[in-house]
MDTraj code that builds the backbone (N, CA, C; nanometers):
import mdtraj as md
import numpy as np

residues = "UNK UNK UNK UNK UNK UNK UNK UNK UNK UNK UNK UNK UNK UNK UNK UNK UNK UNK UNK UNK UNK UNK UNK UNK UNK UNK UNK UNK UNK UNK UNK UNK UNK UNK UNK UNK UNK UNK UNK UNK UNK UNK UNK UNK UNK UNK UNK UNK UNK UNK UNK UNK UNK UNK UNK UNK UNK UNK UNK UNK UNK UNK UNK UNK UNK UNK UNK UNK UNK UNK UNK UNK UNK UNK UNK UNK UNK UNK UNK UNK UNK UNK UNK UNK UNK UNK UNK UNK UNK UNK UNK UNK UNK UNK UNK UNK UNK UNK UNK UNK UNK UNK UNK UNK UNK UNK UNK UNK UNK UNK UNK UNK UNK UNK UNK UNK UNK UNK UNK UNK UNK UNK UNK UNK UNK UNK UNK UNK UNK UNK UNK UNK UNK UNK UNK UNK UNK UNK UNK UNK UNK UNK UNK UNK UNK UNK UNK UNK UNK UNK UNK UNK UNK UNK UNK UNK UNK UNK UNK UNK UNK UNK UNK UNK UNK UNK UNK UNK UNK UNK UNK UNK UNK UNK UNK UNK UNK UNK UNK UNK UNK UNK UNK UNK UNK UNK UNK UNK UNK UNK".split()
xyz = np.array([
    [7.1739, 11.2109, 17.6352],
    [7.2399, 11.1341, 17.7398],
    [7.3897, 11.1603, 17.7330],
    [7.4548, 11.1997, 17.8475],
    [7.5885, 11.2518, 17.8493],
    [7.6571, 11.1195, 17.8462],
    [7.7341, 11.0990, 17.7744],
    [7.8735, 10.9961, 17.7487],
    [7.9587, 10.9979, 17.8705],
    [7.9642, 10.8402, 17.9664],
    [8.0681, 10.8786, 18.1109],
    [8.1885, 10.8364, 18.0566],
    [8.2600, 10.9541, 18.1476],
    [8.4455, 10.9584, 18.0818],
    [8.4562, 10.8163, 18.1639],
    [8.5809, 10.7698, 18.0922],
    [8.6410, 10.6354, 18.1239],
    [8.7338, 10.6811, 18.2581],
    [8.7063, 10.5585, 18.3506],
    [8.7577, 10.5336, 18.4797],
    [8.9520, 10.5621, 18.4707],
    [9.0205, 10.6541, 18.5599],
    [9.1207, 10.6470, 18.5155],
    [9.1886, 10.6257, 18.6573],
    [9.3201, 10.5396, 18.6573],
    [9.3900, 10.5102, 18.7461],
    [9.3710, 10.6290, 18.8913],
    [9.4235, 10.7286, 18.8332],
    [9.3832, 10.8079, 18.9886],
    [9.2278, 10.8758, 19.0069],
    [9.1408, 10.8028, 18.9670],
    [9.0318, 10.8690, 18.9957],
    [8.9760, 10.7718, 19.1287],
    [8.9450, 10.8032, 19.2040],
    [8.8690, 10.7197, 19.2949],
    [8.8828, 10.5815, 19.2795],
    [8.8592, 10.4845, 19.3433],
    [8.8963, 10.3384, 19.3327],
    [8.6786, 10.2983, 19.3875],
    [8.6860, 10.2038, 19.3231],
    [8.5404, 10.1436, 19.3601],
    [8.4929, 10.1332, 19.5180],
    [8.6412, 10.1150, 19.5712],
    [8.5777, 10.0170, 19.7558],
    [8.6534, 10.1526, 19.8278],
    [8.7305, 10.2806, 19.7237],
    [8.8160, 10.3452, 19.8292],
    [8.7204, 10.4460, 19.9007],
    [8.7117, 10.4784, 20.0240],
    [8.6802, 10.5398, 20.1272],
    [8.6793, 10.6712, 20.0831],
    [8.5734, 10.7589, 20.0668],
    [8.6348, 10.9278, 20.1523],
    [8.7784, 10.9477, 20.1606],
    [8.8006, 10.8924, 20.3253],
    [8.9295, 10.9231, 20.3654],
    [9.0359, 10.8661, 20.2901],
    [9.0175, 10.7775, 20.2492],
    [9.1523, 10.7164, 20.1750],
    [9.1861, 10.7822, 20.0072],
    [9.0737, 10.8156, 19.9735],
    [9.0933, 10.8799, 19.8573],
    [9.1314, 11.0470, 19.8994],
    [9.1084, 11.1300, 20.0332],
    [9.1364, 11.2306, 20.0166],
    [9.3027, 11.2104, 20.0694],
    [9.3560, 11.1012, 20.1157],
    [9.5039, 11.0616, 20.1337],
    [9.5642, 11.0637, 20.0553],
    [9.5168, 10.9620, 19.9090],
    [9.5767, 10.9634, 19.7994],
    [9.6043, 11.1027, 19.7320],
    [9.5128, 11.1535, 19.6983],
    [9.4524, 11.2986, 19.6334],
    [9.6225, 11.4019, 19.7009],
    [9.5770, 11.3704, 19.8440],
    [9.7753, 11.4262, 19.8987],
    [9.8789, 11.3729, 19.8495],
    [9.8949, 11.2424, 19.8753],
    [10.0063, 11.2122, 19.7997],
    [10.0303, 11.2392, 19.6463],
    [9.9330, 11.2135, 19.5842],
    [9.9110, 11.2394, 19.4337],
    [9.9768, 11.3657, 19.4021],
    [9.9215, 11.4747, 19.4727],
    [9.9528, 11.6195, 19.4473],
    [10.0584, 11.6807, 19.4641],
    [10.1512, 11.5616, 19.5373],
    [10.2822, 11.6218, 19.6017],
    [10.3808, 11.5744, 19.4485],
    [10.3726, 11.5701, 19.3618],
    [10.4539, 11.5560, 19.2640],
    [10.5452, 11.4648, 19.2571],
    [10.6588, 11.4466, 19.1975],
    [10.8251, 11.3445, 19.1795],
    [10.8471, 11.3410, 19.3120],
    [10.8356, 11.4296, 19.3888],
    [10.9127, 11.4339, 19.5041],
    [10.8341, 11.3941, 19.6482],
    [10.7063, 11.3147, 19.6198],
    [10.6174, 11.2447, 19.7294],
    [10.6340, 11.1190, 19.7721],
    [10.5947, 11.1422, 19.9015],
    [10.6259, 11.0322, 19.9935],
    [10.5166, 11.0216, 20.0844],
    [10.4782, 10.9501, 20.1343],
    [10.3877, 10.8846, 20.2122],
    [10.4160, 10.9597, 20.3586],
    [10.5557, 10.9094, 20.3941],
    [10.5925, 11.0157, 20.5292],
    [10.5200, 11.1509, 20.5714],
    [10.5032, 11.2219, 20.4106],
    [10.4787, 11.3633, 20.4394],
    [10.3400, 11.3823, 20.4147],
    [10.2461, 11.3003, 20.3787],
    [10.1458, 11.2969, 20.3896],
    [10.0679, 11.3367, 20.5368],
    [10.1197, 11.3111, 20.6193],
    [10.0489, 11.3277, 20.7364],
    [10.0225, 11.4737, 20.7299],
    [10.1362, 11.5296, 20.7275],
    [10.1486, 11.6786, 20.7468],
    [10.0409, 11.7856, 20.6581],
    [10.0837, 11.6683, 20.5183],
    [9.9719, 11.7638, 20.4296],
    [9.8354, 11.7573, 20.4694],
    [9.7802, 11.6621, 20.5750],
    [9.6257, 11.6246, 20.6226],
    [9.6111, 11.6771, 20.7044],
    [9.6960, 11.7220, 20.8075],
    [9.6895, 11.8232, 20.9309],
    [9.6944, 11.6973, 21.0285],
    [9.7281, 11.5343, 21.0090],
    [9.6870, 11.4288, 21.0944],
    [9.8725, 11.3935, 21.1671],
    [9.8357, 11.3687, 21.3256],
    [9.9421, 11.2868, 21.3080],
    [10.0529, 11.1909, 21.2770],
    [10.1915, 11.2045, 21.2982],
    [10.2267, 11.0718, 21.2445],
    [10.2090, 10.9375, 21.2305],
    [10.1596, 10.9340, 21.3958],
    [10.0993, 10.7862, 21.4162],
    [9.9435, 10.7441, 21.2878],
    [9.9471, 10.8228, 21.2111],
    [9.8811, 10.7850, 21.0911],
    [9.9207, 10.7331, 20.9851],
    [10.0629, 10.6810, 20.9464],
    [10.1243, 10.6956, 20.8620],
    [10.1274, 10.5086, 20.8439],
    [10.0574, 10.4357, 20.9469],
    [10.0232, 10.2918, 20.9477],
    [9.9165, 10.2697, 20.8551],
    [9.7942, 10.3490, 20.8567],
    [9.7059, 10.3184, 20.8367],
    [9.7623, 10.4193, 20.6370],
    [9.7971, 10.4907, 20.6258],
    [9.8600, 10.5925, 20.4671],
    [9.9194, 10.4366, 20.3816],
    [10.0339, 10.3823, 20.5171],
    [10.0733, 10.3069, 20.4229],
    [9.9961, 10.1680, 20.3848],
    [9.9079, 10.1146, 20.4569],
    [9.8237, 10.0044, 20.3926],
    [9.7120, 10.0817, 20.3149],
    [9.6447, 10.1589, 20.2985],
    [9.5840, 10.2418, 20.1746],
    [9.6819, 10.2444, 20.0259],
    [9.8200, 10.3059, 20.0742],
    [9.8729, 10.2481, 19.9574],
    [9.9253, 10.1510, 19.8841],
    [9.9388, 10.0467, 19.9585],
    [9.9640, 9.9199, 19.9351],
    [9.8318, 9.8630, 19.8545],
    [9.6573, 9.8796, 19.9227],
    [9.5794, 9.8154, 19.9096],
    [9.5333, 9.8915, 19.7785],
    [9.5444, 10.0372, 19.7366],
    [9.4926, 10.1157, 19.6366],
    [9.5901, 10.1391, 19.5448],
    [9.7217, 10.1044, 19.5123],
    [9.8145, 10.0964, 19.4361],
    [9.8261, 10.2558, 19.3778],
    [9.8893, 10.3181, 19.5764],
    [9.9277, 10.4576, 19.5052],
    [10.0373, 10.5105, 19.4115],
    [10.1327, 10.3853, 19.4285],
    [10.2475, 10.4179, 19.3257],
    [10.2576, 10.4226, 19.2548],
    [10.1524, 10.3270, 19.1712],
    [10.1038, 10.3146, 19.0337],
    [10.0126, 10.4384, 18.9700],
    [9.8848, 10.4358, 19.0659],
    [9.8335, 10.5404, 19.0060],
    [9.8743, 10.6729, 19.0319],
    [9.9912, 10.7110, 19.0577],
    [10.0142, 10.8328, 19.1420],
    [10.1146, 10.8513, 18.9575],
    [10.2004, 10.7495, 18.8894],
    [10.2662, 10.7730, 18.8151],
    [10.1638, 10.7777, 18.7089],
    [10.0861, 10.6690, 18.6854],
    [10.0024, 10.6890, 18.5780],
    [9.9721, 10.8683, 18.5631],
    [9.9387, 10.9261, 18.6794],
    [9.9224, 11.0831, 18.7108],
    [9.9851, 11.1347, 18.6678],
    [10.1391, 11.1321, 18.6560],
    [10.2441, 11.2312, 18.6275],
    [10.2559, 11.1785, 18.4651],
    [10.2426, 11.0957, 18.4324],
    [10.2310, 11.0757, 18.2906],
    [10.1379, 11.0763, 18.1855],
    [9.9789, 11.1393, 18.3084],
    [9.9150, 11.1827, 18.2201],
    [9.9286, 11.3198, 18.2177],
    [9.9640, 11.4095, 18.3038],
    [9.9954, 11.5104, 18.3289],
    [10.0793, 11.5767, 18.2557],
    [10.2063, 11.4886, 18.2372],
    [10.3326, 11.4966, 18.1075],
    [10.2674, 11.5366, 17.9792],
    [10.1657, 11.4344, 17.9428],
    [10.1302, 11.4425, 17.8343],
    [10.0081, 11.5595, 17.7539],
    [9.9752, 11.6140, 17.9047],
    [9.8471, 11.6945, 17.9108],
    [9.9525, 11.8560, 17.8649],
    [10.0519, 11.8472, 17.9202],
    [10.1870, 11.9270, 17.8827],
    [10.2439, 11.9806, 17.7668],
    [10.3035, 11.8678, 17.7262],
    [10.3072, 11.8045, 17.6064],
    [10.2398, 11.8964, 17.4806],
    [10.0805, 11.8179, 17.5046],
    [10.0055, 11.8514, 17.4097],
    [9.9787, 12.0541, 17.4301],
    [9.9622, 12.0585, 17.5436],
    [9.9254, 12.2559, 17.5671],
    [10.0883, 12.2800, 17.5025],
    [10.1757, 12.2736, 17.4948],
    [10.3064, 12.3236, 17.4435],
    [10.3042, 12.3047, 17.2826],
    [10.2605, 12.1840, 17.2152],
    [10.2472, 12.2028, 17.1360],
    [10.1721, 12.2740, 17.0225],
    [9.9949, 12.2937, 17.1275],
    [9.9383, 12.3563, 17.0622],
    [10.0149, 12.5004, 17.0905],
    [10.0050, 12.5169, 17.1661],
    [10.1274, 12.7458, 17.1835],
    [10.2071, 12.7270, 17.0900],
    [10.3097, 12.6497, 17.0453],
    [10.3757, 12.6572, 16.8865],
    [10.3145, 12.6452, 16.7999],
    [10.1981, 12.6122, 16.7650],
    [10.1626, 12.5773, 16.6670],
    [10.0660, 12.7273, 16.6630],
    [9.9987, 12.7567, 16.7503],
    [9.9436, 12.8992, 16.7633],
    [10.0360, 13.0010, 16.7376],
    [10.1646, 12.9677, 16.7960],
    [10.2699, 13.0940, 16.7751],
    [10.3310, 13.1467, 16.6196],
    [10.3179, 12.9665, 16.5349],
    [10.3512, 12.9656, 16.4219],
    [10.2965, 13.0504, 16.3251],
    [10.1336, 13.0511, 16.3341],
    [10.0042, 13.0974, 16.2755],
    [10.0631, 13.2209, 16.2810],
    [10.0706, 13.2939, 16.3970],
    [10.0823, 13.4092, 16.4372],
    [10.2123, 13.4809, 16.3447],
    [10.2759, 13.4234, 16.3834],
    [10.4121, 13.4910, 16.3196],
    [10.4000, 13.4687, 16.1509],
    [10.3757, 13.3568, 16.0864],
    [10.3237, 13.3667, 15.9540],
    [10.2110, 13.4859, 15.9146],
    [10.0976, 13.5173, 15.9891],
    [10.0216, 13.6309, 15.9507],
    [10.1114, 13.7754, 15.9578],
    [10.1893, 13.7502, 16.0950],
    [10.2630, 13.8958, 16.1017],
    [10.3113, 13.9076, 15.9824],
    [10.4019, 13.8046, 15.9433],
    [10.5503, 13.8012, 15.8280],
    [10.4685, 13.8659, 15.7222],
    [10.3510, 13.7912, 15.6353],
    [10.2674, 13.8153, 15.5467],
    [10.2163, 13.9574, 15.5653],
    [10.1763, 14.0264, 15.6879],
    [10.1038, 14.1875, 15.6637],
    [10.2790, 14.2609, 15.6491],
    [10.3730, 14.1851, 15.7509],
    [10.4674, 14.2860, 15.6882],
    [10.5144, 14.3024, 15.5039],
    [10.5482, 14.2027, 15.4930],
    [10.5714, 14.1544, 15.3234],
    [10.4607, 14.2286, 15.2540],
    [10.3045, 14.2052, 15.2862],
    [10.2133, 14.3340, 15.1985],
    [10.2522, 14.5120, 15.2306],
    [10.3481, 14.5588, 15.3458],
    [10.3382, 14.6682, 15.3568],
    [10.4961, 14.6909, 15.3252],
    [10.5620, 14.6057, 15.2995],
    [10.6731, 14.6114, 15.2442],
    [10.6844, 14.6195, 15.0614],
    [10.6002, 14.5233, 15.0253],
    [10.5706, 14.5827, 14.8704],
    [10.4911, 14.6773, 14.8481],
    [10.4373, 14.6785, 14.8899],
    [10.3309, 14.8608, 14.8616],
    [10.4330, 14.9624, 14.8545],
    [10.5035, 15.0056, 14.9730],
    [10.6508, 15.0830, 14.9598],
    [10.7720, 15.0353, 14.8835],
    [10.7463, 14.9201, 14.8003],
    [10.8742, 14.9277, 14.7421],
    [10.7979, 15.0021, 14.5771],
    [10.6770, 14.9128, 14.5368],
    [10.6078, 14.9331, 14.4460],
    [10.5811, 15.0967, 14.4170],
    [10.5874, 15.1779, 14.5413],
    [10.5353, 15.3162, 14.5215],
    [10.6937, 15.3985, 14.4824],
    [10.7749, 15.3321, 14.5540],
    [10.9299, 15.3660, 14.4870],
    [10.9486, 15.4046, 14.3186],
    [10.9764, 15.5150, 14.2920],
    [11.0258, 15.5720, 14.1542],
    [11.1861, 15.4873, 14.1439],
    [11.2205, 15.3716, 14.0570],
    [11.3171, 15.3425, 14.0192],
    [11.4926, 15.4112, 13.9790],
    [11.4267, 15.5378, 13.9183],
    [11.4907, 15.6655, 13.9185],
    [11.5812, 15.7098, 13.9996],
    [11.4749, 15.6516, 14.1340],
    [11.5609, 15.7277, 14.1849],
    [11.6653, 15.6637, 14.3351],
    [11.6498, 15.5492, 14.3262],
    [11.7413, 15.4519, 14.3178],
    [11.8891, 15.4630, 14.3143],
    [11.9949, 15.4160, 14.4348],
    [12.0775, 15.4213, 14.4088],
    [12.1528, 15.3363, 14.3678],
    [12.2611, 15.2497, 14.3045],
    [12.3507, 15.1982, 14.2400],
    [12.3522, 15.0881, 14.3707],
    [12.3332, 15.1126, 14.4674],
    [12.3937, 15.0526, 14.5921],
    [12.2601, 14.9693, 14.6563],
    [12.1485, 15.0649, 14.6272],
    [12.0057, 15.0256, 14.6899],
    [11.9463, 14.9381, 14.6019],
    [11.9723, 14.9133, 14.4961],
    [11.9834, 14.8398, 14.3817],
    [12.0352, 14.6959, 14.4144],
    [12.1487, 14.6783, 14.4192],
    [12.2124, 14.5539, 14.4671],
    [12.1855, 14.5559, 14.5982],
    [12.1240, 14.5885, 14.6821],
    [12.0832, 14.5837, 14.7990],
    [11.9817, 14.4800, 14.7641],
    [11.8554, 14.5121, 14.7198],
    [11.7510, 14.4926, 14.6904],
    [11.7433, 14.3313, 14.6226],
    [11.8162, 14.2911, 14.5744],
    [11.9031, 14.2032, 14.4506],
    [11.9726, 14.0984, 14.5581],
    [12.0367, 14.1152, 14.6471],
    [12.1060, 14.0965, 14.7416],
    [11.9601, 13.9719, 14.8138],
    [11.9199, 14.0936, 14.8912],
    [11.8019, 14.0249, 14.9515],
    [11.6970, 13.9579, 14.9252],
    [11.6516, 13.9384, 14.7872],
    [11.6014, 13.8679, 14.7431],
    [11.6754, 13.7701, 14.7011],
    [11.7710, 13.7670, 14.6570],
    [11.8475, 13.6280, 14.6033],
    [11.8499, 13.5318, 14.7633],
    [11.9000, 13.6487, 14.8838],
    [11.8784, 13.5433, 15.0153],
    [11.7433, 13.4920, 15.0701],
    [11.6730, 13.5572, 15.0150],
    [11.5402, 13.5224, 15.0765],
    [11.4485, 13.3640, 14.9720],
    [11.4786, 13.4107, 14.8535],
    [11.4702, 13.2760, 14.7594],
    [11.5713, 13.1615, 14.7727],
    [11.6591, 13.1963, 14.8081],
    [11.7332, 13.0860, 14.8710],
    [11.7058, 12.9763, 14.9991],
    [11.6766, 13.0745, 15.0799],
    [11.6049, 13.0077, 15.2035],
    [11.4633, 12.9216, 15.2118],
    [11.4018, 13.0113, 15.1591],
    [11.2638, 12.9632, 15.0828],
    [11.2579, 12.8264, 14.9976],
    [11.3869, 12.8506, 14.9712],
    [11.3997, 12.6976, 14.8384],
    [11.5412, 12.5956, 14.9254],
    [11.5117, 12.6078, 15.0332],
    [11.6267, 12.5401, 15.1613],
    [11.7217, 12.5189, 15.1435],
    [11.7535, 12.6122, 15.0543],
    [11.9459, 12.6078, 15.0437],
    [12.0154, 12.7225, 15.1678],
    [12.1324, 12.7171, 15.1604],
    [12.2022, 12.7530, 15.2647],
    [12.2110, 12.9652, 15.1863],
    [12.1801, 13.0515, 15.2886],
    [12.1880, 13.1651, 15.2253],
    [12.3238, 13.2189, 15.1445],
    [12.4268, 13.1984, 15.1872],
    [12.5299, 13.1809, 15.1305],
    [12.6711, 13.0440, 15.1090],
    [12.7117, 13.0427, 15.0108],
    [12.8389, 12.9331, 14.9850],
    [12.9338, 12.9739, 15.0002],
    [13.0336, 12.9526, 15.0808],
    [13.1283, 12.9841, 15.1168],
    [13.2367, 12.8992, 15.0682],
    [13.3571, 12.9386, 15.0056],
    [13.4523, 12.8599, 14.9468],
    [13.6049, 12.8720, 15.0258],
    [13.7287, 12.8129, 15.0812],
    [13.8042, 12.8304, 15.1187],
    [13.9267, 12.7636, 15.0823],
    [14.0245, 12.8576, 15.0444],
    [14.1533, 12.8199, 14.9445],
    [14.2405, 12.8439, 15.0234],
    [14.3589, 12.7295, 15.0686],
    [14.4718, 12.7312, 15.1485],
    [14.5606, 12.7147, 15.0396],
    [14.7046, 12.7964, 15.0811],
    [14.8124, 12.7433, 14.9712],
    [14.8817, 12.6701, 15.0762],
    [14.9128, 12.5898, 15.0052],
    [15.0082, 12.4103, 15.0179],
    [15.1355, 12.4892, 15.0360],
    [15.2272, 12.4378, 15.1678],
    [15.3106, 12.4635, 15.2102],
    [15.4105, 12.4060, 15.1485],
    [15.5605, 12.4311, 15.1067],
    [15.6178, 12.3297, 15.0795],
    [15.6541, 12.1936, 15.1197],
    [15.6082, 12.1718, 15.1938],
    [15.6468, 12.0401, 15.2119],
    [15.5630, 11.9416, 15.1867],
    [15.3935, 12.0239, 15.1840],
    [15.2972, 11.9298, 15.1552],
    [15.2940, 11.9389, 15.0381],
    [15.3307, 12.0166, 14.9320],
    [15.3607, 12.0141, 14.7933],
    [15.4655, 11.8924, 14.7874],
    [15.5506, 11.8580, 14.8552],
    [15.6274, 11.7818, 14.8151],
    [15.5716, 11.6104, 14.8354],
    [15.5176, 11.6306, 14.9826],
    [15.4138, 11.4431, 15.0315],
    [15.3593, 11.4675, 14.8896],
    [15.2485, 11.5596, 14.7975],
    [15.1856, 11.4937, 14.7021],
    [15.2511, 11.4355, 14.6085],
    [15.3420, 11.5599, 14.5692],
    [15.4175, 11.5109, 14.4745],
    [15.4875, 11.3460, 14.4223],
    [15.4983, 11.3192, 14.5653],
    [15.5650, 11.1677, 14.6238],
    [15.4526, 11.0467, 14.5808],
    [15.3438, 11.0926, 14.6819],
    [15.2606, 10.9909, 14.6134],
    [15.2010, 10.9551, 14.4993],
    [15.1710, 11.0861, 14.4352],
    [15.1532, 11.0720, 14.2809],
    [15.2496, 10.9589, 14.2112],
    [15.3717, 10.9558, 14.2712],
    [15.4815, 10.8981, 14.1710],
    [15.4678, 10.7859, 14.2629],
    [15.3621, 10.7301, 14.3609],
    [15.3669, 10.6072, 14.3984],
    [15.2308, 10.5521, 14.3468],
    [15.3314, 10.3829, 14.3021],
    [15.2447, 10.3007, 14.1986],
    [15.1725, 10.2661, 14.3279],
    [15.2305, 10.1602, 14.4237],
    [15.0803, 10.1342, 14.5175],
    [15.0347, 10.2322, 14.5992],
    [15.0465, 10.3812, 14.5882],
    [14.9203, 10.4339, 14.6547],
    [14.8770, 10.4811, 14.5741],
    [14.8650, 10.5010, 14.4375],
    [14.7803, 10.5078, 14.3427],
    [14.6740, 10.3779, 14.3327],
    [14.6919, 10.2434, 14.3256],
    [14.6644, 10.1128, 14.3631],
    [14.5161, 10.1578, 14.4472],
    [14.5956, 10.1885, 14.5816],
    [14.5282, 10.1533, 14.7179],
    [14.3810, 10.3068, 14.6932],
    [14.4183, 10.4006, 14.6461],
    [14.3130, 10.5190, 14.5926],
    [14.2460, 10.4594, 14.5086],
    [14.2574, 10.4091, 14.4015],
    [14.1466, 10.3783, 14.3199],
    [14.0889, 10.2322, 14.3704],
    [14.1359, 10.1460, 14.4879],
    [14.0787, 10.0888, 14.5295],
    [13.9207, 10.1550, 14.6082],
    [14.0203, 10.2514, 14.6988],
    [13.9010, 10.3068, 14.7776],
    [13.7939, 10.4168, 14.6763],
    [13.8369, 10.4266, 14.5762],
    [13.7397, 10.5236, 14.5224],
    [13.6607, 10.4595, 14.4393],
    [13.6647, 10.2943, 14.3987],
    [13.5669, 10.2375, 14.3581],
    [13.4965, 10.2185, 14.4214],
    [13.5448, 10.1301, 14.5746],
    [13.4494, 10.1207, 14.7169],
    [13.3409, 10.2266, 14.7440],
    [13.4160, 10.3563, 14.6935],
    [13.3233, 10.4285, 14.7262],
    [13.2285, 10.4328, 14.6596],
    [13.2520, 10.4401, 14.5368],
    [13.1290, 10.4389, 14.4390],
    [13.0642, 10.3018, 14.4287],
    [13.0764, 10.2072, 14.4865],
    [13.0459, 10.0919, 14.4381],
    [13.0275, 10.0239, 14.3274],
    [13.1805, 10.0213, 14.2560],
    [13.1975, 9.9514, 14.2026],
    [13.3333, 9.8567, 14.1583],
    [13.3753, 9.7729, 14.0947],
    [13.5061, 9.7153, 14.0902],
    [13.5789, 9.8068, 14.0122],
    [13.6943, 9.8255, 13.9993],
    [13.8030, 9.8762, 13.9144],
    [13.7760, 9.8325, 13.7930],
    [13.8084, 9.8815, 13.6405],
    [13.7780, 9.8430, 13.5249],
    [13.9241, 9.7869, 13.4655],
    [14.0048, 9.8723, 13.5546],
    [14.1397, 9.8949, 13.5136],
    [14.2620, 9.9386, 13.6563],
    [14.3081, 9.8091, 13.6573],
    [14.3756, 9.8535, 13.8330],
    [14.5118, 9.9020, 13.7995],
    [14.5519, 9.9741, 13.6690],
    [14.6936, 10.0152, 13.6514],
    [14.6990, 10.1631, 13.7034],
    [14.8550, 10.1728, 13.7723],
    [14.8475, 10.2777, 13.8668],
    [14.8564, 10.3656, 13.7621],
    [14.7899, 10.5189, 13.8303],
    [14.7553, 10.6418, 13.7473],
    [14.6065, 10.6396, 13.6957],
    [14.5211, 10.5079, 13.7284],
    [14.3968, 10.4857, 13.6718],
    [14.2627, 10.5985, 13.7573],
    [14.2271, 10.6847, 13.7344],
    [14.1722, 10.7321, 13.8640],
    [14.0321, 10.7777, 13.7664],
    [13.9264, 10.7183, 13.7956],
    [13.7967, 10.7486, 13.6566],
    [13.7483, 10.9235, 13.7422],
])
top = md.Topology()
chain = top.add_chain()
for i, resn in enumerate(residues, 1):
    res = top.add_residue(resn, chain, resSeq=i)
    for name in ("N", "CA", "C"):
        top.add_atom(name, md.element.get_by_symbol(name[0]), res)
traj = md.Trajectory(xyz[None], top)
């Protein structure tokens, strides 16, 4: 015995007509951008029909089920997009993997010998980035050293030799750490 799918907002209505459901079915199909107005046109019926479109939708609650539509539709979306990434993922993991087996076979068949100084740290190189990534660190650290202009050599200099902004720093650097000062004499910096 076949299992009946559950009744869904735009499927037919119990008392709706033939005609009123093949009205809806138009409006339905016309997407974000439907209107009742243009319904006629899509039926091949005159305008003077557009009395009888709009008490069908009033009485069959096309606005409602017309959105329920686009949001099952969204979701019908949705889900096909997710499965293609998730298929695409598969895919590209098997590629990566036959390349990586035909990439060690040729490195493995490589005489060491004969190797250059350069292809060497090449090799060294790319594996250190590739274990890196693998282990979600950033492929390289980058460090950057400005020299202090004179004058900003001189602001430090200044504050160092100031008791309350020494004070007001180890205030904020307990805050930061959360905890109280042990010792609030200026120059105290743990």
């Amino acid at each position: 015995m076949a299992k009946e799918r559950e009744h869904k907002p735009w499927d037919r209505q119990e008392d709706e007509g033939t005609k009123a459901f093949e009205a809806f079915k138009a409006y339905r199909d016309m997407g974000p951008k439907r209107g009742i107005r243009r319904v006629p046109a899509v039926l091949g019926r005159p305008d003077t029909y557009k009395p009888v479109l709009e008490r069908w939708s009033v009485k069959y609650g096309w606005v409602k089920r017309a959105q329920a539509w686009d949001d099952f539709q969204d979701k019908v979306a949705q889900e096909a997009a997710l499965t293609q990434i998730e298929e695409m993922r598969k895919r590209h993991i098997q590629q990566s993997v036959a390349l990586q087996t035909k990439a060690l076979q040729r490195l493995q068949s490589l005489d060491p010998r004969e190797l250059s100084a350069s292809n060497v740290l090449g090799f060294i190189a790319e594996a250190i980035k590739i274990e890196r990534m693998a282990r979600g660190e950033p492929e390289t650290i980058l460090e950057e050293r400005r020299k202090l202009s004179h004058d900003d050599a001189k602001i430090i200099s200044e504050l160092a030799a100031d008791p309350e902004f020494l004070r007001a720093l180890q205030r904020a650097v307990d805050e930061t750490e959360g905890s109280p000062a042990p010792d609030s004499k200026p120059g105290h910096l743990a």
